[in-house]
NULUMDO-427987 format. One record per residue: residue in one letter; x, y, z of N, C-alpha, C, O in turn; residue number from 1. Coordinates in pm, 1 decimal. Example, Ala and Ser with C-alpha at 12.3 -4.5 7.8 and 13.67 -1.06 7.14 Angstrom:
2
R  type      n.xx      n.yy      n.zz     ca.xx     ca.yy     ca.zz      c.xx      c.yy      c.zz      o.xx      o.yy      o.zz  seq
R     A    1319.0    -569.0     780.0    1230.0    -450.0     780.0    1320.0    -330.0     780.0    1423.6    -331.9     846.5    1
R     S    1285.0    -225.0     708.0    1367.0    -106.0     714.0    1290.0       3.0     787.0    1340.9     113.8     803.9    2
***
This chain:
161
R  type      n.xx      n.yy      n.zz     ca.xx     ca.yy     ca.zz      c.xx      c.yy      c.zz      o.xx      o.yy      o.zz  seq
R     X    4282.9   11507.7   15557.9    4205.3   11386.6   15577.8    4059.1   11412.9   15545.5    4009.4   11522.8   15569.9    1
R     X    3973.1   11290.0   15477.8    3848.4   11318.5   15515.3    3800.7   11227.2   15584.1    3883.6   11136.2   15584.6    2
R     X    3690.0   11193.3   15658.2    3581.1   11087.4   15695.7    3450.8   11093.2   15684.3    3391.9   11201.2   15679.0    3
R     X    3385.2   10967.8   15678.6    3213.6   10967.4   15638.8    3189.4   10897.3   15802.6    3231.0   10785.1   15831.4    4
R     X    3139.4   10957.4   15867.5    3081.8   10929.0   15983.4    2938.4   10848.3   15968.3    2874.9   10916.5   15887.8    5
R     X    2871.6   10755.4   16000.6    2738.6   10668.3   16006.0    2690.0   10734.0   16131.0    2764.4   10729.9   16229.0    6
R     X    2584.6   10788.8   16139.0    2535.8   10860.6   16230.7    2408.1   10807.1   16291.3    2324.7   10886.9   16248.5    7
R     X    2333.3   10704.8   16377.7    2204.7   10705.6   16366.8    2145.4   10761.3   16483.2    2121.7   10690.0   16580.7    8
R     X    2118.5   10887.2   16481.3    2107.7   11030.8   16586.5    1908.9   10995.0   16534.6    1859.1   10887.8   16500.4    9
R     X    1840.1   11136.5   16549.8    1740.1   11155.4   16596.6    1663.6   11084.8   16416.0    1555.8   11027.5   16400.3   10
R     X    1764.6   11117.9   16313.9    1724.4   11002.3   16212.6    1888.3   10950.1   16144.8    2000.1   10987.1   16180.5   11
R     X    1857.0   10872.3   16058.7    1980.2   10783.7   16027.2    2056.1   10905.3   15909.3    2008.4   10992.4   15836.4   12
R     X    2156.4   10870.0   15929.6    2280.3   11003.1   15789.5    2390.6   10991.8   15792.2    2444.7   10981.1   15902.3   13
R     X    2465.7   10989.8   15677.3    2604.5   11017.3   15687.1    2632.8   11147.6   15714.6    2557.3   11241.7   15690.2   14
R     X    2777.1   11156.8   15782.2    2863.9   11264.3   15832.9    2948.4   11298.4   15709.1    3038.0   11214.5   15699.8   15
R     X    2952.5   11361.2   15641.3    3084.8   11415.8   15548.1    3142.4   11486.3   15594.9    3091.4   11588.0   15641.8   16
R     X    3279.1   11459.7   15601.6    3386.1   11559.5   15686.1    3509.6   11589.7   15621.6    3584.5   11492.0   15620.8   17
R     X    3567.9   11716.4   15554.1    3702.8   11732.4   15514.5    3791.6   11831.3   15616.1    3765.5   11944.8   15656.0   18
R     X    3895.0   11753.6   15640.1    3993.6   11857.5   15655.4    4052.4   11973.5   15588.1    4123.8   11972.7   15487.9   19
R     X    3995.9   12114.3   15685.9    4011.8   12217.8   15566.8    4066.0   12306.4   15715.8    4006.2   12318.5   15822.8   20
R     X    4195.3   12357.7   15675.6    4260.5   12460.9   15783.9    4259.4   12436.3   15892.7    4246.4   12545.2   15948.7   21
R     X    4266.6   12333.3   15991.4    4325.5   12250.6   16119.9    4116.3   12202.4   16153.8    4088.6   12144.7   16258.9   22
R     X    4030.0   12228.9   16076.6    3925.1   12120.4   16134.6    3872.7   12092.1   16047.2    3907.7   12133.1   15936.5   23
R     X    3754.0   11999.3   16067.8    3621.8   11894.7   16013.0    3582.4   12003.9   15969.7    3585.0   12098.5   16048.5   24
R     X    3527.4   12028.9   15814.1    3443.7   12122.6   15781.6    3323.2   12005.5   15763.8    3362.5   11892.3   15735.6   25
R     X    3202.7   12024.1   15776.5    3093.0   11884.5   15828.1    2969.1   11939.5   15713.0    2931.9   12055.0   15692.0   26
R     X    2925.7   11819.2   15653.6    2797.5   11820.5   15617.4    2703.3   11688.4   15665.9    2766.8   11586.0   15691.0   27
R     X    2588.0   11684.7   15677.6    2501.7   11584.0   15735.9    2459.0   11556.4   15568.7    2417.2   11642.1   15490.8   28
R     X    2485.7   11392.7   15536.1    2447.7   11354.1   15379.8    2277.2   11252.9   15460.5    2298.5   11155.1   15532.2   29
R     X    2172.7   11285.0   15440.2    2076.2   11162.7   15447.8    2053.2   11042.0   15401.0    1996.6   10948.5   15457.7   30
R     X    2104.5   11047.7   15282.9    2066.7   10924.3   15218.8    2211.3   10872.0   15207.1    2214.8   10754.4   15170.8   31
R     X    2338.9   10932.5   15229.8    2476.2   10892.1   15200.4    2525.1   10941.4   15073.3    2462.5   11005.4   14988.7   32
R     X    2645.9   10902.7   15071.7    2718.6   10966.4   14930.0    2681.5   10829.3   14850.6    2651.1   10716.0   14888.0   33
R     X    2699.3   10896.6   14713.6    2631.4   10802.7   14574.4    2755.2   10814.1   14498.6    2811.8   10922.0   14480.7   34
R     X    2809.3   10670.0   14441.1    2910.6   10665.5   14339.8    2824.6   10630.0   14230.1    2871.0   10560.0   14140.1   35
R     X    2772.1   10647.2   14228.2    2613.8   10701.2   14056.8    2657.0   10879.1   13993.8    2601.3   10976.5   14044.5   36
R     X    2728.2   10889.5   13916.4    2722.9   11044.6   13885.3    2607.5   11151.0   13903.0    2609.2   11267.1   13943.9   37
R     X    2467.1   11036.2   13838.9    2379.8   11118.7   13763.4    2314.9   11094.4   13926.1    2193.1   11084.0   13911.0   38
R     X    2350.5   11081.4   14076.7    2291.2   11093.6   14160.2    2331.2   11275.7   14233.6    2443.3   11322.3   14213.0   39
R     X    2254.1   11335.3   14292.4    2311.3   11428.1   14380.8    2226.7   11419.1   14487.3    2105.4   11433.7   14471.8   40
R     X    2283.1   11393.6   14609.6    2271.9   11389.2   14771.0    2286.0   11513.3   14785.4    2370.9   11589.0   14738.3   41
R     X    2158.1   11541.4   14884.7    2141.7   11701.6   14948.9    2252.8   11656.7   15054.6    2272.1   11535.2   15055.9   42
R     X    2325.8   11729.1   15139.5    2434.2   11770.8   15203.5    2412.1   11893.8   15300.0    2413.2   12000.9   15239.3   43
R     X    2395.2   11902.0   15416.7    2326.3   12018.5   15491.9    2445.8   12079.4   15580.9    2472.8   12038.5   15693.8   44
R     X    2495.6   12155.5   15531.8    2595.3   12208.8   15621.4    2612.5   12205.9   15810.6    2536.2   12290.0   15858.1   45
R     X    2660.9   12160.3   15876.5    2655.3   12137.2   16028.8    2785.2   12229.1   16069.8    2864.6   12288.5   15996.9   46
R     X    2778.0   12219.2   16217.0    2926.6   12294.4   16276.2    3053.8   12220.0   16251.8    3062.3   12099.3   16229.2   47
R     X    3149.9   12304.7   16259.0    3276.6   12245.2   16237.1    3294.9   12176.8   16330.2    3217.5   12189.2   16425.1   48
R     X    3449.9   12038.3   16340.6    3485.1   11959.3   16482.8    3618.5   11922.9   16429.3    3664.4   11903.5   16316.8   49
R     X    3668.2   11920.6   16561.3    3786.8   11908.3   16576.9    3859.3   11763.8   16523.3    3794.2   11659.7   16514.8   50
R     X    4022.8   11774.0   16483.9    4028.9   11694.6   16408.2    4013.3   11542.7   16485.1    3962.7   11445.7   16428.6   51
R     X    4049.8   11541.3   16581.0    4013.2   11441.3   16716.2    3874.3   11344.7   16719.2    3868.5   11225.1   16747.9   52
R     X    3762.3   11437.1   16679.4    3643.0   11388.5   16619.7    3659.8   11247.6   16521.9    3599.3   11143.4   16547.2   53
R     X    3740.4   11262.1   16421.8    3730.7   11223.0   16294.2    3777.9   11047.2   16327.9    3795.1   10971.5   16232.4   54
R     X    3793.5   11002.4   16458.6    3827.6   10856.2   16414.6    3713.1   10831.7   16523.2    3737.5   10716.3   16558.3   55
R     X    3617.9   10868.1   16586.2    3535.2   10874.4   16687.7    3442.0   10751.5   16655.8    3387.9   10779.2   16548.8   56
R     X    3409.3   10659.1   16688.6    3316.9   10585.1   16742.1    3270.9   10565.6   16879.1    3348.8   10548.9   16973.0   57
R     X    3121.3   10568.4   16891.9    3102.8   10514.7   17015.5    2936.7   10577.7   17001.9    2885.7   10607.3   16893.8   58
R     X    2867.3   10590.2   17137.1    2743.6   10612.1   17190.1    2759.3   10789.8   17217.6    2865.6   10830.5   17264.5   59
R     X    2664.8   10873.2   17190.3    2647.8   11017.4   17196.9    2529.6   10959.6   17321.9    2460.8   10857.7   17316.3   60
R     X    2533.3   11026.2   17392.3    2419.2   11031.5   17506.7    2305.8   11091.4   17518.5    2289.7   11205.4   17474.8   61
R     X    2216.7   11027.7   17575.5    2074.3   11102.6   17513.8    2117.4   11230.8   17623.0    2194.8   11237.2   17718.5   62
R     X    2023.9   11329.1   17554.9    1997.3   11461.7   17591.5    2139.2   11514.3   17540.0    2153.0   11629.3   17581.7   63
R     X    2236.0   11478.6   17474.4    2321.8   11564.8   17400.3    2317.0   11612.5   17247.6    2249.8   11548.6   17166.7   64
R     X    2371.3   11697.4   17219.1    2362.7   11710.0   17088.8    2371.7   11619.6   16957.5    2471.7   11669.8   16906.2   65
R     X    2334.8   11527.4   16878.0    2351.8   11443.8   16774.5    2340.3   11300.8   16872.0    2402.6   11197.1   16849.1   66
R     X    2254.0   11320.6   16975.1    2265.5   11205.1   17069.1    2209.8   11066.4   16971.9    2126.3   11092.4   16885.3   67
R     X    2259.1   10912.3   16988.0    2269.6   10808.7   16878.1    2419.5   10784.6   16879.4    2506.8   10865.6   16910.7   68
R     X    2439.0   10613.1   16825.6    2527.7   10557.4   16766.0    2622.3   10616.3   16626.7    2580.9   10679.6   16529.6   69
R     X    2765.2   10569.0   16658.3    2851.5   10652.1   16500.9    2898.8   10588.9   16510.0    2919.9   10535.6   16618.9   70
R     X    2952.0   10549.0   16391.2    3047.5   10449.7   16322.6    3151.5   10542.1   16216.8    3104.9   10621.2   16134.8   71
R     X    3322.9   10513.7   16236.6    3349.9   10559.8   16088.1    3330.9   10457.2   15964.9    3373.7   10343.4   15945.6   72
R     X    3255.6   10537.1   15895.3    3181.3   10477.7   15763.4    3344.4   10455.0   15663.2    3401.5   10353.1   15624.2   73
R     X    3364.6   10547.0   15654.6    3516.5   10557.5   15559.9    3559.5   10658.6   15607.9    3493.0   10748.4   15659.6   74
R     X    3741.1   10650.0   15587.9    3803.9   10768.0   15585.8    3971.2   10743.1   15487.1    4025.1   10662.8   15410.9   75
R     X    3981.6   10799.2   15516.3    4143.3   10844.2   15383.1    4224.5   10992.2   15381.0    4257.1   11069.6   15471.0   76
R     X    4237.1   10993.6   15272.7    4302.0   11156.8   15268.1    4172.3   11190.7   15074.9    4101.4   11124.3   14999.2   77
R     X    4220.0   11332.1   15091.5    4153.8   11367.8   14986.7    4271.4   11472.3   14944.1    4374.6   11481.7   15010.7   78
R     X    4244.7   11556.2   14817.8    4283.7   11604.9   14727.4    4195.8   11751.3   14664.4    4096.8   11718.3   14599.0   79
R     X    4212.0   11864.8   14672.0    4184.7   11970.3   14654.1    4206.5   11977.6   14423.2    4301.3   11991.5   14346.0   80
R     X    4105.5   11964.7   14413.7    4085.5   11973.6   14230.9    4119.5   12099.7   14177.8    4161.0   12123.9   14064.5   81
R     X    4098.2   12176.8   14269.9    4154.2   12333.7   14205.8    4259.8   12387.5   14238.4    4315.1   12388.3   14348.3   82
R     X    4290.5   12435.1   14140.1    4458.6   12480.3   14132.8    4438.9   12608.4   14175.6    4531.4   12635.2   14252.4   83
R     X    4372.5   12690.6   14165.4    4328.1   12863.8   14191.2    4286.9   12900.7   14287.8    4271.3   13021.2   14308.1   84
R     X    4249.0   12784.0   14399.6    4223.1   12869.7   14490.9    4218.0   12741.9   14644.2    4226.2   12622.1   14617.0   85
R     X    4206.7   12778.9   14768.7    4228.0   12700.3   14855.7    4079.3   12595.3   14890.2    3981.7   12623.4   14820.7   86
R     X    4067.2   12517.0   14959.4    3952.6   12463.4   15005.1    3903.8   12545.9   15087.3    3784.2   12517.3   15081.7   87
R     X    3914.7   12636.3   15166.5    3866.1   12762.4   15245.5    3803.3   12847.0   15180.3    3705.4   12905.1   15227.2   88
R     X    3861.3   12873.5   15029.9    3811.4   12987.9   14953.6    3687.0   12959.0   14862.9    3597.8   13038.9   14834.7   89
R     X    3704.0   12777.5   14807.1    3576.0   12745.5   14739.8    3522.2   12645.0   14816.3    3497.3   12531.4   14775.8   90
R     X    3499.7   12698.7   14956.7    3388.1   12710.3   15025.6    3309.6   12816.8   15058.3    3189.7   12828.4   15083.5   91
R     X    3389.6   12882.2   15053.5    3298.0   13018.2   15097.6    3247.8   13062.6   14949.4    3157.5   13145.9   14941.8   92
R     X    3305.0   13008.2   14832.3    3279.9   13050.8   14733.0    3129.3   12986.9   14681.0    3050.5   13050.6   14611.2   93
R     X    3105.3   12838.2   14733.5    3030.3   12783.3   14760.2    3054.9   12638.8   14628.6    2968.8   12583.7   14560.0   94
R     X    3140.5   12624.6   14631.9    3179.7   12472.4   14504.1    3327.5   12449.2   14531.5    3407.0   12542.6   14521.6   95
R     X    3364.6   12331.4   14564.4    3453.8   12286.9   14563.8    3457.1   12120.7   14460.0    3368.0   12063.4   14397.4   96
R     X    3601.6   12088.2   14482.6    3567.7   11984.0   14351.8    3737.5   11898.6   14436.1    3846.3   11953.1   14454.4   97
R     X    3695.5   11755.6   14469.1    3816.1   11669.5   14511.1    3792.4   11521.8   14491.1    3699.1   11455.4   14445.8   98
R     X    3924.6   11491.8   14547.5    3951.1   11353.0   14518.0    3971.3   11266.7   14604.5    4079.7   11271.3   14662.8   99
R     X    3899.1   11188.2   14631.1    3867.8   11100.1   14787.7    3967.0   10998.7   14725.3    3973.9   10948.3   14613.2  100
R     X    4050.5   10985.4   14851.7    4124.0   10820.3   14844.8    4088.9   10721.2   14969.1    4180.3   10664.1   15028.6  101
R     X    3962.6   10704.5   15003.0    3932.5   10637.3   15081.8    3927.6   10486.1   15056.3    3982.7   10434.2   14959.1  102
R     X    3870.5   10430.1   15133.1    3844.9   10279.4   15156.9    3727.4   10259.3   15120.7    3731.9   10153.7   15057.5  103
R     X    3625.5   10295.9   15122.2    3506.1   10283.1   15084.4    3482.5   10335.0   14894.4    3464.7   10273.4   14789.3  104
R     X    3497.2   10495.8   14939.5    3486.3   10601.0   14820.0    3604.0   10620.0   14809.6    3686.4   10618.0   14901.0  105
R     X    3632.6   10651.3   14635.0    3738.7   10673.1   14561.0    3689.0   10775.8   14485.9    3566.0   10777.6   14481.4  106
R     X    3766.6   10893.6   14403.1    3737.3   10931.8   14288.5    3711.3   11057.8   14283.0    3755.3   11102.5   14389.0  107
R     X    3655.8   11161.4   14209.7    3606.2   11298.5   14230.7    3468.6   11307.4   14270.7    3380.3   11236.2   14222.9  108
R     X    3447.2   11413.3   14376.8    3343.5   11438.2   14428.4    3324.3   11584.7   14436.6    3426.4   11652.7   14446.2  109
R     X    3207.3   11644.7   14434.3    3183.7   11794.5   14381.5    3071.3   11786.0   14531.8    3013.6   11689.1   14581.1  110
R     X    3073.9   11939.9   14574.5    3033.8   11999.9   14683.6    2961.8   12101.3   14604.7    3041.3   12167.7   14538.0  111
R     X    2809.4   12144.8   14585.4    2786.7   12287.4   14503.1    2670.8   12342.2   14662.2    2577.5   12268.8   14694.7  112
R     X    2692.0   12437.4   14718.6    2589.3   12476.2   14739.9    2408.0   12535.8   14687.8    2371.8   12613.4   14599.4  113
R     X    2386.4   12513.3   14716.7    2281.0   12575.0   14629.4    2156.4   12658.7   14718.9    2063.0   12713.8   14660.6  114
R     X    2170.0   12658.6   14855.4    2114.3   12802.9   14910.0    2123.9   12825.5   15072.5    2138.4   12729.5   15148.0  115
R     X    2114.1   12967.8   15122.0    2178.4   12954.0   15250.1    2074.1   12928.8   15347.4    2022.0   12817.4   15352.7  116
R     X    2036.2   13030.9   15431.6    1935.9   13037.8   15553.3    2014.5   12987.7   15665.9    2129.4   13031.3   15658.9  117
R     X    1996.8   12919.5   15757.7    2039.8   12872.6   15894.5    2156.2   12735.1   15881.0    2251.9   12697.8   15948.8  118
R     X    2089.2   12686.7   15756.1    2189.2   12572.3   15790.4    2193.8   12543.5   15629.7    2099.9   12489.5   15571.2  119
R     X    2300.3   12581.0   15572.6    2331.3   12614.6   15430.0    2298.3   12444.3   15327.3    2330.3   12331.3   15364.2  120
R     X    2235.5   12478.4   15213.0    2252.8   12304.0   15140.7    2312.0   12346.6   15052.6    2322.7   12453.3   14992.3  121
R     X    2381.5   12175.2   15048.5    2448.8   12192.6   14925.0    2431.4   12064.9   14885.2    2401.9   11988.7   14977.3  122
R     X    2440.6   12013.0   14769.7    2461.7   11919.3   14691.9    2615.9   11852.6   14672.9    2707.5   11904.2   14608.9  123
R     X    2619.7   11730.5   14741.9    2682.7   11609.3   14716.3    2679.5   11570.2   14559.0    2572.9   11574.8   14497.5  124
R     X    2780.0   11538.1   14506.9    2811.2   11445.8   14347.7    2927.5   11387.6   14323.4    3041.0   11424.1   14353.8  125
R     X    2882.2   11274.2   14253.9    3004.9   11188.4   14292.5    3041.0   11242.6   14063.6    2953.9   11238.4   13976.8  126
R     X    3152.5   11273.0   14048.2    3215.3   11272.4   13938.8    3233.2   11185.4   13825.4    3266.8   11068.8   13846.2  127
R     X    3218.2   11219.7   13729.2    3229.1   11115.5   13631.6    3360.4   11079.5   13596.0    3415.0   11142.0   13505.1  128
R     X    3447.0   10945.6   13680.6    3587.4   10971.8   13611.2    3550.5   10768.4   13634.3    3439.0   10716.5   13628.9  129
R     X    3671.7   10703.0   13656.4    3711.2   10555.6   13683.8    3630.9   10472.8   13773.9    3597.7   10356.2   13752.6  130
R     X    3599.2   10553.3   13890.4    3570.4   10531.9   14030.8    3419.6   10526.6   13992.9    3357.9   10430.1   14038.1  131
R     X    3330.5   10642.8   13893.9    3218.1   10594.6   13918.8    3120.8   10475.7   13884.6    3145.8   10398.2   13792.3  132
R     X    3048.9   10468.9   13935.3    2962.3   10295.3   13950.7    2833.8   10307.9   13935.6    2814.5   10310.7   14057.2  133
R     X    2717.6   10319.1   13888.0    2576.4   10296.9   13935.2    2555.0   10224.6   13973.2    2481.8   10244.0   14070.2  134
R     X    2586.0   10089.4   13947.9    2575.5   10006.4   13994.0    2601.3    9986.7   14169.4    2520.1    9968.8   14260.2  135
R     X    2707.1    9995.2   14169.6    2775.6    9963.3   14304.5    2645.0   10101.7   14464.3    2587.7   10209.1   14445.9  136
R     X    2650.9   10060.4   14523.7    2605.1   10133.9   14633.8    2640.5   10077.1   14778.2    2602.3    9979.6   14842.9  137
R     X    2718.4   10167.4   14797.3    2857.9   10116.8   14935.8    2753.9   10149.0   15055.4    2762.2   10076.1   15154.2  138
R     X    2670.4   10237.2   15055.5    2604.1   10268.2   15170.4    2490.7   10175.3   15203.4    2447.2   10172.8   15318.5  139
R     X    2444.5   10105.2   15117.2    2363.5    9952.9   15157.5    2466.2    9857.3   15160.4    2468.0    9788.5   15262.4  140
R     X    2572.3    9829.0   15055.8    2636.6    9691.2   15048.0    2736.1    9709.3   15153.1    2802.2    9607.8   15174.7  141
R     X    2763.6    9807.4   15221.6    2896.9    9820.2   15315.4    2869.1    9876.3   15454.2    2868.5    9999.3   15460.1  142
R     X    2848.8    9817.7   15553.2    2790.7    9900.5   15654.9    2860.2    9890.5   15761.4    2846.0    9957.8   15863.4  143
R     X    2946.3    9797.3   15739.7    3072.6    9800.6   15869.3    3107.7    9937.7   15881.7    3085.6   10019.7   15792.5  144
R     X    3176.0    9971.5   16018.6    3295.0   10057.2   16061.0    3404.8    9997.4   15990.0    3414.8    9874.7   15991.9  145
R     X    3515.2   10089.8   15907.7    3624.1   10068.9   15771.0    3726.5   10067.6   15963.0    3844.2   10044.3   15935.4  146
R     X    3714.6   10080.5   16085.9    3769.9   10085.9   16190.4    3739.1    9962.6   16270.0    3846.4    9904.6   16286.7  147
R     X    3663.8    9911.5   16313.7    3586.7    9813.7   16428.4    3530.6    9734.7   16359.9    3531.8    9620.9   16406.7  148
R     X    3450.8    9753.8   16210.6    3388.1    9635.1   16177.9    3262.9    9619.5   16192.5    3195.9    9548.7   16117.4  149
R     X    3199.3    9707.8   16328.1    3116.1    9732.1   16372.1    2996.9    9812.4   16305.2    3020.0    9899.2   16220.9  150
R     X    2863.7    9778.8   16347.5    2740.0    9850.3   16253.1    2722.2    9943.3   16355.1    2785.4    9936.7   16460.5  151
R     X    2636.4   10033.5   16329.1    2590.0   10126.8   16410.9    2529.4   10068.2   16487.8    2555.4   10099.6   16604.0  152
R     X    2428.6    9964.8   16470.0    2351.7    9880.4   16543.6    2409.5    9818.9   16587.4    2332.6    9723.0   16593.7  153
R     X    2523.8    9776.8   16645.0    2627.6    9640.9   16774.5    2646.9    9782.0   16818.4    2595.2    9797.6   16929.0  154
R     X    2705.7    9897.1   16769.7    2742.6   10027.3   16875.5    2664.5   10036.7   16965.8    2692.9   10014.8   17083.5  155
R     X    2515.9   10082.9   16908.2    2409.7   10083.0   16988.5    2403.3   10026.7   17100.2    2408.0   10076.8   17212.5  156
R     X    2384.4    9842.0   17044.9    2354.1    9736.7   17130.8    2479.8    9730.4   17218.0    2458.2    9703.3   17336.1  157
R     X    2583.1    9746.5   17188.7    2675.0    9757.3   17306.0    2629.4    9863.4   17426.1    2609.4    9841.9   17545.6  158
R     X    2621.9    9966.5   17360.8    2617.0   10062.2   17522.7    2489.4   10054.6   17603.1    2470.6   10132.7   17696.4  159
R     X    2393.8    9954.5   17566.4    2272.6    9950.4   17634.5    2307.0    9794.8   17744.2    2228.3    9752.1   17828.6  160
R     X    2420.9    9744.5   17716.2    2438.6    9645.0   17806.1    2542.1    9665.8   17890.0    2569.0    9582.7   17976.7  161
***
């Protein structure tokens, strides 16, 4: 499975999340994923979470970690592009390359790291195949929960009443 979590914690970001060997392998996207090829979204590596996480909406509580409103943005299953080696292995290898069948995002999407320190980046890209769009931008034109319907903002406004 993957999911794009809507996060609006200490600033606003998508959650990128694949299922890789029983959990969420997680990146924090800021600006969101781009079905624009010639776009690449920095992608900041975060801790792993359990697969339980992955349909999660609701209110994080202040003074907790990622405290703020989440929404699932999209989710689906995805598809491993390489034949040679596992999603475990070109991660650590630092590039992976798949195929989102979500509700939102469709299509190939590329993971490249590009340097480590504390909290590793990598670069988000959306692939040049059917699916891509410049035009189109799901992360302004689409802001429901693909679950509830719900914005991050009614999440919000719910748990304050």
């Amino acid at each position: 499975m993957f999911v794009i979590q809507k996060h609006a914690a200490s600033s606003l970001h998508y959650d990128f999340r694949l299922e890789v060997d029983g959990v969420l392998r997680s990146w924090a996207v800021p600006k969101g994923p781009s079905t624009d090829p010639r776009v690449k979204r920095l992608a900041v590596e975060v801790e792993d979470h359990s697969l339980g996480y992955g349909d999660f909406e609701g209110l994080i509580g202040d003074g907790s970690y990622g405290a703020g409103a989440v929404i699932v943005w999209d989710t689906g299953s995805y598809e491993n592009l390489s034949e040679d080696e596992s999603m475990a292995e070109g991660l650590e290898r630092g590039h992976v390359a798949v195929w989102l069948h979500g509700e939102k995002l469709r299509g190939g999407y590329t993971l490249q790291r590009t340097g480590g320190g504390r909290k590793p980046q990598w670069l988000l890209i959306k692939r040049r195949d059917d699916e891509a769009d410049a035009r189109r931008n799901p992360v302004s034109t689409e802001p429901r929960s693909v679950l509830s319907g719900r914005t991050v903002e009614e999440v919000a406004a719910e748990a304050e009443t």
